[in-house]
KEKE-3310 file (N, C-alpha, C; in steps of 0.2 Angstrom, whole numbers, plus 5000, padded with zeros to 4 digits):
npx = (5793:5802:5817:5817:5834:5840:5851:5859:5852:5849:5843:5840:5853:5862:5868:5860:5847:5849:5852:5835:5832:5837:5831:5819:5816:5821:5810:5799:5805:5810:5793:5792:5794:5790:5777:5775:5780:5772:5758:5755:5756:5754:5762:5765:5770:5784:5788:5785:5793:5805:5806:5805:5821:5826:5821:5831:5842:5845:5843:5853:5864:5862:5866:5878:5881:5881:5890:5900:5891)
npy = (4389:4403:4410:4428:4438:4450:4456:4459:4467:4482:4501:4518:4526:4541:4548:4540:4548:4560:4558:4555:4569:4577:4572:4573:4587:4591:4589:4595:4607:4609:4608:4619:4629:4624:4627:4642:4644:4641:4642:4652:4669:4679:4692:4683:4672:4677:4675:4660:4654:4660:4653:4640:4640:4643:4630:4621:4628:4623:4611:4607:4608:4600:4589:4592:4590:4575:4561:4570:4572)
npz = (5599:5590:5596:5597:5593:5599:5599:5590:5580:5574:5573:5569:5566:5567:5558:5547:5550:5548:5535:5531:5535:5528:5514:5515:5518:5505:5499:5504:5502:5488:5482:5489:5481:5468:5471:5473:5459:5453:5457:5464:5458:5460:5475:5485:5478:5477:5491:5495:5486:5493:5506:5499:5496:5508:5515:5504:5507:5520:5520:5512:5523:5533:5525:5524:5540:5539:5545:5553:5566)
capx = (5793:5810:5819:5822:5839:5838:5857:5862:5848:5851:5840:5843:5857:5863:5869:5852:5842:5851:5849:5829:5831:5841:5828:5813:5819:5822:5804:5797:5809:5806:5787:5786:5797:5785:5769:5779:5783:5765:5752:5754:5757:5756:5769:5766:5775:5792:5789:5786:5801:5813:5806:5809:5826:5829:5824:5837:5850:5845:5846:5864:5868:5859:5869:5886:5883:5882:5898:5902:5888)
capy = (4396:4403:4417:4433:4439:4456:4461:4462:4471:4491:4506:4522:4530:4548:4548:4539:4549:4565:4559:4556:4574:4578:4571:4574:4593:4593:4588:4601:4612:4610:4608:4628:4632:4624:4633:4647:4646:4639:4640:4658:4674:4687:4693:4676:4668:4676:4671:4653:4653:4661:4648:4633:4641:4640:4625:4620:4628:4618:4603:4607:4610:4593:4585:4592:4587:4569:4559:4575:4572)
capz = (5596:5591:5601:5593:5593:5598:5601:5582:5578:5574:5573:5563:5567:5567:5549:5544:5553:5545:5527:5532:5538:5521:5510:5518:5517:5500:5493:5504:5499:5478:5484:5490:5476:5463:5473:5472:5453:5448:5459:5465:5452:5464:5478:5490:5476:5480:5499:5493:5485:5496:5510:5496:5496:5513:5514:5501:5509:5527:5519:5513:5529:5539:5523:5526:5546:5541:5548:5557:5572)
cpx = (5800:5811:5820:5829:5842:5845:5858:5856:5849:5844:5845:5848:5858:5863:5862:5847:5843:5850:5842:5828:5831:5834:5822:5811:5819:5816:5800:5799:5809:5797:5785:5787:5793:5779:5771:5778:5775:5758:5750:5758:5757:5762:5770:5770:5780:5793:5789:5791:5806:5809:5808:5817:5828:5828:5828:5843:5848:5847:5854:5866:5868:5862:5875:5888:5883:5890:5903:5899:5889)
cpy = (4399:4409:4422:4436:4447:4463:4462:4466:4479:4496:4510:4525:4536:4549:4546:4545:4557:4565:4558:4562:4578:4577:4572:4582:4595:4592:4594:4606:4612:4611:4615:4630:4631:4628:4638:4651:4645:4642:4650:4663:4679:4688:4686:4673:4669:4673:4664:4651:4654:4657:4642:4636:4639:4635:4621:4621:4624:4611:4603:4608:4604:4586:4585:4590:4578:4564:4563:4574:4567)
cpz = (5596:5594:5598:5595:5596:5599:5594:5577:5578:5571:5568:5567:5566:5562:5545:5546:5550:5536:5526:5530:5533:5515:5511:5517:5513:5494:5496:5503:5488:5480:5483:5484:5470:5465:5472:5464:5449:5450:5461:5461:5456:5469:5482:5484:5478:5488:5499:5491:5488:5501:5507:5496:5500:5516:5512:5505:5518:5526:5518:5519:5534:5533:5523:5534:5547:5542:5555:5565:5575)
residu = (UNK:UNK:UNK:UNK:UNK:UNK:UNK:UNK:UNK:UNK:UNK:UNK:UNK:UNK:UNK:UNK:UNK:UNK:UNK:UNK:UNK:UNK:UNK:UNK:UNK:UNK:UNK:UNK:UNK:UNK:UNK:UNK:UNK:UNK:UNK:UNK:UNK:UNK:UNK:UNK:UNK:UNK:UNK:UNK:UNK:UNK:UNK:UNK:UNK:UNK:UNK:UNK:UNK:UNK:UNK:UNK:UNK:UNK:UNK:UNK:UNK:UNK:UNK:UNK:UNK:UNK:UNK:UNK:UNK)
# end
């Protein structure tokens, strides 16, 4: 049976694990924005949207601290 190797082996690191955070960020941040724009016509759409906002602007923020952390 052959041995695995398990020193050169790598996990996600900091930077991965920020563009996850980044991207992940950014579908539920268009997501509210679209429920927002489509799904609700009364006042709960502007709260939709300014939450997909700040999830946009969070994600610029968890994409500007990659290489940084």
């Amino acid at each position: 049976m052959p041995q695995l190797n398990m020193e050169n082996t790598t996990g996600m690191n900091k930077n991965t694990v920020l563009a996850w955070a980044t991207f992940i960020m950014l579908i539920v941040g268009f997501g509210l924005i679209a429920l927002g724009a489509f799904r609700y016509e009364e006042i709960a759409g502007f709260g939709f949207g300014a939450v997909g906002i700040g999830f946009l602007a969070n994600a610029w923020v968890f994409n500007a601290l990659k290489g940084r952390v």
